[in-house]
N, C-alpha and C positions, 0 to 999 in steps of 0.2 A: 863612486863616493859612498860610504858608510854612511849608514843613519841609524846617527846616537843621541839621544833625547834621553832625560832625568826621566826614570819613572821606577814605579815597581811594579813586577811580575804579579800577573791575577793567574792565580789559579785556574785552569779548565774554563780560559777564556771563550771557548768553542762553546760554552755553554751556555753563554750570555748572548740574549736576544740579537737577532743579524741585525738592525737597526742602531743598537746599540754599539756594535761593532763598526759598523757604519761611521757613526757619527765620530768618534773616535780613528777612523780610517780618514775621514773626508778632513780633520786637522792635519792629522799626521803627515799625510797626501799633501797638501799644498804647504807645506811648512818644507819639507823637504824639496820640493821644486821651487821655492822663492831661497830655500840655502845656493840650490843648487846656481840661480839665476845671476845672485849677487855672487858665487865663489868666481863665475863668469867673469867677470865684470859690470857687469848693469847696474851701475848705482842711478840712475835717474829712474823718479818712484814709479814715474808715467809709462814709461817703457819696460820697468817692474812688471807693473801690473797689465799692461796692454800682455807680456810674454807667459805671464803667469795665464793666462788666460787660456792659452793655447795647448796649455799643459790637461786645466782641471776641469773646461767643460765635459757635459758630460756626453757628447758625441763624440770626443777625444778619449775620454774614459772608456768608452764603450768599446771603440775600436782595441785597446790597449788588452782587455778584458779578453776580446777575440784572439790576439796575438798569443797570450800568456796561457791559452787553455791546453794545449799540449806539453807546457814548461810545469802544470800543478803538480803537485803532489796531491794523491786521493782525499785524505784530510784539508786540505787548501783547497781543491776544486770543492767539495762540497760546503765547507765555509762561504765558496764564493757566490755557490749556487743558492743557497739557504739566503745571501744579501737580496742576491736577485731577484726571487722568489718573493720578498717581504715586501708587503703593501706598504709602502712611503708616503702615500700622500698622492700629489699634483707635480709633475714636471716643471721644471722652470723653462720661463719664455724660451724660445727658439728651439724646444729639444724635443724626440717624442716619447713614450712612454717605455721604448722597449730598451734604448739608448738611455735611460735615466736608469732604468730596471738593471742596466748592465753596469752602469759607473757604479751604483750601491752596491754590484756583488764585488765589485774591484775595492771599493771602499771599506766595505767589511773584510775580505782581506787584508789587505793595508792595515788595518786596526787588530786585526784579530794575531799579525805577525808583531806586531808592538808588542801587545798586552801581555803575548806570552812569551819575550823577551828575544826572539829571534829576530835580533837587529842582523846579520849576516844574512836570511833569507830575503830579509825584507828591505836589503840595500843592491839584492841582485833583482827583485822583483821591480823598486824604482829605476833602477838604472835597464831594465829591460822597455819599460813604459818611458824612459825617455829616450828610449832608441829607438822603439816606434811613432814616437810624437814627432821626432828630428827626422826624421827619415821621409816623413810625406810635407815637411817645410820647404 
């Protein structure tokens, strides 16, 4: 499944802070798994969210992250690496710091194939990350 969202092309998105990228990944990222949950079928919100869940923490992220490192492309692994890399802050409850470090570099990929309009890379890249998600369910 394609992931087409209204937006317009930034320029030398690569260039804009990995954080930035990030945060714009980590919508992108779970907007696309809640399409993808309801195209399913799962209309009940609680079972929504219970599956969304499975998809975007970030020790699920991390693993994803590990799958996809031999699928990058040079500019995409160092995007990813550059999320990694970038001090975020504090972990949220239940994850550690290295497994948070790793969802951000996935997350700023995720963002950084948005912004710079490559919806084709960035609907093999999701659908890669829910093949490794479904796969250990």
């Amino acid at each position: 499944m394609a992931m087409s969202l209204p937006g317009k092309i930034i320029p030398n998105p690569e260039q804009l802070p990995a954080l930035v990228l990030a945060y714009i990944g980590d919508a992108v990222y779970e907007l696309a798994i809640r399409q993808y949950l309801v195209a399913r079928g799962i209309v009940c919100v609680n079972q929504l969210h219970q599956e969304t869940i499975k998809y975007v923490r970030a020790d699920t992220q991390a693993r994803v992250m590990h799958a996809l490192k031999d699928e990058l492309t040079e500019v995409e692994a160092a995007v990813a690496r550059r999320g990694r890399n970038a001090r975020s802050g504090h972990p949220p409850r239940g994850s550690d710091v290295i497994s948070y470090r790793y969802s951000t570099g996935l997350e700023s990929l995720v963002g950084y194939l948005y912004l710079s309009g490559q919806s084709e890379r960035l609907g093999e890249i999701l659908a890669l990350a829910r093949q490794v998600v479904e796969k250990d369910d």
